[in-house]
C-alpha positions in Angstrom: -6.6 -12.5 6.2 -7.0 -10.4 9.1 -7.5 -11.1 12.5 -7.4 -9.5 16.0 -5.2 -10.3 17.9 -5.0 -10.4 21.6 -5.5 -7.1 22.5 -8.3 -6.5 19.7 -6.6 -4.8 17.3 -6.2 -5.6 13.9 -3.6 -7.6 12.2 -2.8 -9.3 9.0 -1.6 -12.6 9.0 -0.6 -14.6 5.6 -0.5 -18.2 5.4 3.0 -19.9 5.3 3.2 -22.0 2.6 6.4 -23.9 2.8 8.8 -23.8 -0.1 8.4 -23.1 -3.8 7.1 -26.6 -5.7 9.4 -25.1 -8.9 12.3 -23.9 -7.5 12.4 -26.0 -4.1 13.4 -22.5 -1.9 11.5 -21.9 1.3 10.3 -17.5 0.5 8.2 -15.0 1.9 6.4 -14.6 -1.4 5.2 -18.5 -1.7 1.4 -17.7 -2.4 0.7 -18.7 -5.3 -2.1 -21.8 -5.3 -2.2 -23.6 -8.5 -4.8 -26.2 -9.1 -3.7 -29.1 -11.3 -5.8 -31.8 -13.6 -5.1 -34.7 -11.5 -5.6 -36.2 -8.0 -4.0 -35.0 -5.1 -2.0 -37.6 -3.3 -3.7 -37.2 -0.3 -7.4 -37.4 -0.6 -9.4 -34.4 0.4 -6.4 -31.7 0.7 -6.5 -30.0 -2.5 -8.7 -28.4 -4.9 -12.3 -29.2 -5.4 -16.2 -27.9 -6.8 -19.1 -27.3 -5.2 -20.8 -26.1 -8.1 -19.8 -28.9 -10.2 -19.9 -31.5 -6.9 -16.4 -32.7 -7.6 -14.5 -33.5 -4.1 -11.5 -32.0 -3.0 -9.4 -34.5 -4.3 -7.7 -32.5 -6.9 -3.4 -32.2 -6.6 -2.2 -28.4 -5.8 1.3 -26.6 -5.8 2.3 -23.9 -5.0 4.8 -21.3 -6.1 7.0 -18.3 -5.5 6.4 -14.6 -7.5 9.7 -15.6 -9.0 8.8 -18.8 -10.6 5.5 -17.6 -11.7 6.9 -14.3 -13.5 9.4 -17.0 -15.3 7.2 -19.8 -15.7 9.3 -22.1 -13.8 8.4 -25.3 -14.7 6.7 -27.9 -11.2 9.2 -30.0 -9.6 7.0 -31.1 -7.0 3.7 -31.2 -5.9 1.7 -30.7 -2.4 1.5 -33.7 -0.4 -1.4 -32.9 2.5 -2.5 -29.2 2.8 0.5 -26.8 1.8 0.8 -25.7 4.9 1.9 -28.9 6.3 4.8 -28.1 3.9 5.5 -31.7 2.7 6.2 -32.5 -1.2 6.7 -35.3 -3.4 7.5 -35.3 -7.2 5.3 -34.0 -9.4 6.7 -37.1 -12.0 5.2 -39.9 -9.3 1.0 -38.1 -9.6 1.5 -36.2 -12.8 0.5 -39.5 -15.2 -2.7 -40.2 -13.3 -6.4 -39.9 -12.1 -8.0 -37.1 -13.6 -9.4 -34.4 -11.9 -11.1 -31.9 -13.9 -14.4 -29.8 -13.4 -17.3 -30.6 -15.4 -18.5 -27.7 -17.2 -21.7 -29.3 -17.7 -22.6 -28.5 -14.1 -21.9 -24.8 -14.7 -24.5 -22.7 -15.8 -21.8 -19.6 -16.7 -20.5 -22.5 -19.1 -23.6 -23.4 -20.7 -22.9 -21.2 -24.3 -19.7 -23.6 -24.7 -21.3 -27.0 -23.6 
């Protein structure tokens, strides 16, 4: 994103994500946003649909370049926003409510409905 800052120029300012939901480390390059099939454990802080009119209910985590070039498998998951850098384990949410879009709702989807 970039902002001005208090002088009006320009500047660029990245989120900080807290640490890595694979390998548990707190990095600069935490910014990857993945969106998982089932709910977040915190309603309303993760991934949703407007399209499809799902809420933003669904559990995120987030990862470091490292992990995502490996394929590091989750540890834990996003509890809250990630930027409120709290984290639970991924084995406590992973078994329940689905969250999925439905591809009904999507009219770039409508050749596979």
């Amino acid at each position: 994103m970039v902002t001005k800052n208090k002088i009006g120029t320009l500047t660029e300012e990245y989120p900080q994500l807290g640490s890595c939901c694979a390998c548990r480390c707190f990095k600069p390059d935490v910014r990857h946003v993945v969106c998982l099939p089932f709910k977040a454990p915190v309603p309303g802080t993760g991934w949703g649909c407007v399209q499809c009119h799902i809420p933003m209910d669904g559990a995120v985590a987030v990862l470091c370049d490292d992990c995502v070039q490996m394929e590091e498998p989750l540890q834990e998951i996003c509890y809250g926003l990630p930027a409120e850098m709290q984290r639970v384990p991924i084995a406590e949410y992973a078994d329940g409510e689905a969250h999925e879009h439905r591809l009904e709702r999507h009219p770039e989807f409508a050749p596979y409905n």
